[in-house]
C-alpha positions as CSV (number, residue, x, y, z in Angstrom):
1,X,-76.0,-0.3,-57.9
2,X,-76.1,0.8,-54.2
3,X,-73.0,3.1,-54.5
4,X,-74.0,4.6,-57.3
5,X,-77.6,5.8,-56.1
6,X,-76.4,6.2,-52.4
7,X,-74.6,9.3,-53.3
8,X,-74.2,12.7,-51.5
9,X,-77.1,15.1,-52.6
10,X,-79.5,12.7,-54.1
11,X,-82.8,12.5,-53.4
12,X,-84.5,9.4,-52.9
13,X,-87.8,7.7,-53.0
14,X,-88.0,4.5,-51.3
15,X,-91.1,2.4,-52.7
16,X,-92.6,0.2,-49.6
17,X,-90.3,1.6,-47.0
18,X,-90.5,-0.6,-43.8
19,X,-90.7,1.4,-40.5
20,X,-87.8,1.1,-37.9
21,X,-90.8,0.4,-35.8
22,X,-92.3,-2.5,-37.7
23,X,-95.7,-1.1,-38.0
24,X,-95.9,-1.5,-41.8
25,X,-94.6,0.5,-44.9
26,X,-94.7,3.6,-47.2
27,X,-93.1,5.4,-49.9
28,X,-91.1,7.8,-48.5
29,X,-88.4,10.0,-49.6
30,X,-84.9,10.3,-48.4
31,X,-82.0,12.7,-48.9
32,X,-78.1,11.9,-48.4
33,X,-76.1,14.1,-46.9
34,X,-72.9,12.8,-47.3
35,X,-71.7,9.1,-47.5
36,X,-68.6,7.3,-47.1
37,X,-67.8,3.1,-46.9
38,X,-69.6,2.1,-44.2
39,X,-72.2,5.2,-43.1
40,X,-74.8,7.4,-44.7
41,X,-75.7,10.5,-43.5
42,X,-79.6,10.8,-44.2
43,X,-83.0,12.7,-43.8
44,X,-86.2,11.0,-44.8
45,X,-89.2,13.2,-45.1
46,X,-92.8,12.6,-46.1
47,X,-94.4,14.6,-48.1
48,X,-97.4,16.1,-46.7
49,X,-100.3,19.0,-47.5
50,X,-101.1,18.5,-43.9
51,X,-99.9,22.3,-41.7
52,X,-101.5,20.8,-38.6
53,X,-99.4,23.3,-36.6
54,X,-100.7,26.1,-38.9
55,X,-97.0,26.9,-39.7
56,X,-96.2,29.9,-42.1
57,X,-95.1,28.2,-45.7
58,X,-94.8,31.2,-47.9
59,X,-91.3,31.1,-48.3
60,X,-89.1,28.1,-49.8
61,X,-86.5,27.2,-47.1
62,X,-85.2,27.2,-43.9
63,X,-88.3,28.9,-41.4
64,X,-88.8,28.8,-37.6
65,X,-91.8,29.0,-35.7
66,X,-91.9,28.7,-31.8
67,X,-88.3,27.5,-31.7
68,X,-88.3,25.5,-33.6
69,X,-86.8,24.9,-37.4
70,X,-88.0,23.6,-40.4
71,X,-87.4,23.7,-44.2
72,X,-90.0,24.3,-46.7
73,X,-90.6,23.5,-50.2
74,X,-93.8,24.4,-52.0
75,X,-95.2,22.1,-54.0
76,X,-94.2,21.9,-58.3
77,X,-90.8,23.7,-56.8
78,X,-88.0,22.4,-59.3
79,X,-85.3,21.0,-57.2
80,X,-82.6,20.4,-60.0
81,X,-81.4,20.1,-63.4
82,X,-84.0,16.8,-63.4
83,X,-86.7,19.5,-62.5
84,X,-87.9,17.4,-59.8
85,X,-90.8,18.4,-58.0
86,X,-93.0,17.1,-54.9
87,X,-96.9,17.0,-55.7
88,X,-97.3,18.3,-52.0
89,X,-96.0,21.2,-50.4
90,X,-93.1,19.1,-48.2
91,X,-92.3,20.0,-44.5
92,X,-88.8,18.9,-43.2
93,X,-88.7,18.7,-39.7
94,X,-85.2,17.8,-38.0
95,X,-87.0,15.5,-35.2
96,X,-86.2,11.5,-35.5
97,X,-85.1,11.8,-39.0
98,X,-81.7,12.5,-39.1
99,X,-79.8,9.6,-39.2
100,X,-76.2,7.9,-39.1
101,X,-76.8,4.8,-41.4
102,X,-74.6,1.9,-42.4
103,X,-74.7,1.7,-45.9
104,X,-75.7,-2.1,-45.4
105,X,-79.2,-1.1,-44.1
106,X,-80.1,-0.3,-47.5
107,X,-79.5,-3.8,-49.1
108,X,-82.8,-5.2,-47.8
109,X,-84.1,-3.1,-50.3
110,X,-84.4,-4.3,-54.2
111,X,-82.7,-2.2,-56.4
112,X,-85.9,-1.4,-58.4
113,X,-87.3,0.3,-55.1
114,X,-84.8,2.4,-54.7
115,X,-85.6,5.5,-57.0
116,X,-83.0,8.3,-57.6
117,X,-85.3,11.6,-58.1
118,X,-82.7,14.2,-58.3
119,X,-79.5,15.6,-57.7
120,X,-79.7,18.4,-55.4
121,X,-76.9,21.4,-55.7
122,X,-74.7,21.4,-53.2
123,X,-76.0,24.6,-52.0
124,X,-79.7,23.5,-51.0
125,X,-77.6,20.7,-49.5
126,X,-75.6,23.8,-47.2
127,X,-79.2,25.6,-46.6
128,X,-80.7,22.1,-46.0
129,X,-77.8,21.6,-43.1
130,X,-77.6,25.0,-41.8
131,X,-81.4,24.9,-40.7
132,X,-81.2,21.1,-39.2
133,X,-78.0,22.3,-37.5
134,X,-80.7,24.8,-35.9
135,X,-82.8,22.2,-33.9
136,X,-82.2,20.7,-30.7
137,X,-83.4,17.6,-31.9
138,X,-80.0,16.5,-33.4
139,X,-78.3,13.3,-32.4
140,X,-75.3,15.4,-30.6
141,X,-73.2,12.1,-31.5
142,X,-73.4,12.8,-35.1
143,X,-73.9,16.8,-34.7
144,X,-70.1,17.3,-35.1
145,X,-70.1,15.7,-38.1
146,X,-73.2,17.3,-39.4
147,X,-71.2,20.4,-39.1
148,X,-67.9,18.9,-41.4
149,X,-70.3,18.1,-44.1
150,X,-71.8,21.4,-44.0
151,X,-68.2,23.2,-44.3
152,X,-66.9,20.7,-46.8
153,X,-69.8,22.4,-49.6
């Protein structure tokens, strides 16, 4: 079950997701970048409605503001062929959330909270990397290979 929804381009929603931190859980969504035996390259996100920073979000992709980048979807925006859409407009930010996982991490997880939403085109996946390649954020151990994945779509 794990390899089949772990898969590169699929968007995620974990159901009770438990913080690295240990203070408590949420749903949250998750994208894989790539994937292979042992690691998953992901990005979780949360949804939000919330532009605390008063950031533009007119336009659907990658935007920067101040330095620093960030990819936008507006709400009811079909992502794929399953027509997938947040509820919220959705603010990816490329700051503690991009992440070299072994695949193992996932198995504390029951299968039935492990929701496969959609199955993003490998071009959103290319604009998706392109603007987190933007950010100084970035793990620089796992940039390099940030940068493979994005040539390999």
């Amino acid at each position: 079950m794990l390899d089949e929804i772990l898969q590169q381009g699929h968007l995620l929603l974990i159901e009770d997701y438990q913080f690295q931190d240990g203070n408590g859980s949420k749903d949250k969504f998750l994208i894989v970048l790539n994937r292979n035996d042992e690691f998953a390259y992901i990005i979780h996100t949360l949804t939000t409605s919330q532009n605390k920073l008063n950031l533009p979000s007119g336009n659907f992709g990658c935007l920067v503001a101040g330095n620093i980048p960030y990819f936008f979807i507006q709400k009811n925006t079909a992502l794929g062929k399953n027509q997938f859409s947040f509820d919220k407009d959705t603010f990816i930010f490329f700051r503690n959330n991009v992440r070299k996982e072994n695949t193992s991490s996932f198995l504390k997880y029951n299968e039935n909270n492990l929701i496969l939403k959609e199955k993003l085109s490998n071009t959103f996946l290319k604009r998706l990397l392109k603007c987190m390649l933007k950010s100084n954020f970035i793990d620089l151990n796992i940039e390099k290979e940030l940068i493979t994945i994005k040539d390999q779509l």
